[in-house]
C-alpha positions as CSV (number, residue, x, y, z in Angstrom):
1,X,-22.9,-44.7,18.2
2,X,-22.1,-44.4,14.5
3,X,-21.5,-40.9,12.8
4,X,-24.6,-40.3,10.8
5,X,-23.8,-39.7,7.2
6,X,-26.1,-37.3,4.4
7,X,-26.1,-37.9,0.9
8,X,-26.8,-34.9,-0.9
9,X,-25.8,-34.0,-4.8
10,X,-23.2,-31.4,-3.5
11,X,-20.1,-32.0,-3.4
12,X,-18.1,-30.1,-0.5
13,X,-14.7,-29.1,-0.6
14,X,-11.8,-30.6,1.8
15,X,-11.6,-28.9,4.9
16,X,-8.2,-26.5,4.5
17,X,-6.1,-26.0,7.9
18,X,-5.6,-22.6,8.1
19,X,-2.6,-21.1,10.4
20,X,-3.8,-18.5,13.1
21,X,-1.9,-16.0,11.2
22,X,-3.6,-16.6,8.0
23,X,-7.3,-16.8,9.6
24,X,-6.5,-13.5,11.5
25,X,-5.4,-11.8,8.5
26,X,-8.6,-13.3,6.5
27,X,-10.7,-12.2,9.5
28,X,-9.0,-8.4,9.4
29,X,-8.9,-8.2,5.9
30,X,-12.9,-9.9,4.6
31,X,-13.1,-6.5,2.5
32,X,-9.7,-6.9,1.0
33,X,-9.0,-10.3,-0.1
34,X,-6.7,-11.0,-2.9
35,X,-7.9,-13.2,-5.9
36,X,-6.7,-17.0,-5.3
37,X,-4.3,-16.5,-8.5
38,X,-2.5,-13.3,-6.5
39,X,-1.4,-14.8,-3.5
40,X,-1.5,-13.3,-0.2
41,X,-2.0,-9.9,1.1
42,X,0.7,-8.2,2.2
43,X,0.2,-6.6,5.4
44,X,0.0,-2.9,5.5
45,X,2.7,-3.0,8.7
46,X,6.3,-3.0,9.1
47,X,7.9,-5.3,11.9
48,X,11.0,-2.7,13.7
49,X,13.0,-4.4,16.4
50,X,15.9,-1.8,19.0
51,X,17.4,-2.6,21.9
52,X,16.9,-0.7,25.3
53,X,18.0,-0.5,28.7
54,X,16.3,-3.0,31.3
55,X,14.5,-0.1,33.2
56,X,13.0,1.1,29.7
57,X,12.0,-2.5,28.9
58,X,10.1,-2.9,32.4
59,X,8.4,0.9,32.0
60,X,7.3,-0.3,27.8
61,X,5.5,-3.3,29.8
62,X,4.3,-1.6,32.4
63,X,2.4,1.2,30.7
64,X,-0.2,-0.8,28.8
65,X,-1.1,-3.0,32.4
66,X,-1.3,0.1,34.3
67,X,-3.4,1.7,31.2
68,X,-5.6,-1.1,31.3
69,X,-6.4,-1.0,35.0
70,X,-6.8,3.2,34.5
71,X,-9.5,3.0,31.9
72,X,-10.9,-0.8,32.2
73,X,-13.5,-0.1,29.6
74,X,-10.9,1.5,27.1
75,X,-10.0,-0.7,24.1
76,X,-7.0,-2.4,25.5
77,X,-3.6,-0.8,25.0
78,X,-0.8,-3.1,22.9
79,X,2.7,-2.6,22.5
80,X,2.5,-1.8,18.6
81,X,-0.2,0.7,19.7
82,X,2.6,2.6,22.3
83,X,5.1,2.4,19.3
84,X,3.0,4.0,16.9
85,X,1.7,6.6,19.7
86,X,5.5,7.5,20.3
87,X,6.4,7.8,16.8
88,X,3.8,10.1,16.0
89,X,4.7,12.7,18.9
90,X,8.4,12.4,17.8
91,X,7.1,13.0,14.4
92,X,4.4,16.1,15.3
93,X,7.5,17.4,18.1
94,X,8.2,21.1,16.4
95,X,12.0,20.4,17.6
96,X,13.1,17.1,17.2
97,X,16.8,17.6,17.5
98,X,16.1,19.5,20.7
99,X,14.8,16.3,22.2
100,X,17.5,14.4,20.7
101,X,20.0,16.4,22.4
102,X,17.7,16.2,25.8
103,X,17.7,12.4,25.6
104,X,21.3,12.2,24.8
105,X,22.5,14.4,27.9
């Protein structure tokens, strides 16, 4: 069957491809978005990388499964989340080189 076909006076722009990244971060950020002449955003998060111990590794992607099947109707638990949760106590702990010392025992 061939594709039907509408004239109309209006000219339509190309269709632009847009990466997932870019659709999520025009999705997240509808409120924000930079003039075309600007460029992009830039994100209001920093990327950190560490390494750990195998046991810790297994424990970090444990805790947001085990989280999830807890409190099934919670918003779901990511990894970024548990970083930012574990900075902030570190942060709000009244004796941080105490705990230092602890984990380094």
């Amino acid at each position: 069957m061939p594709r039907e076909e509408l004239s109309t006076p209006i000219t339509f722009p190309a269709p632009r491809r847009q990466s997932a990244a870019e659709k999520a971060r025009d999705l997240l950020y509808q409120d924000r978005a930079a003039p075309a002449d600007e460029g992009p955003v830039p994100t209001p998060y920093k990327k950190i990388t560490g390494r750990v111990f195998p046991d810790q590794q297994k424990w970090f992607q444990r805790v947001p499964k085990d989280y999830r099947k807890r409190h099934p109707r919670h918003p779901k638990l990511t990894n970024d989340e548990l970083i930012r949760i574990a900075i902030e106590y570190l942060r709000d702990s009244e004796d941080l080189d105490a705990v230092i010392a602890r984990y380094r025992t």
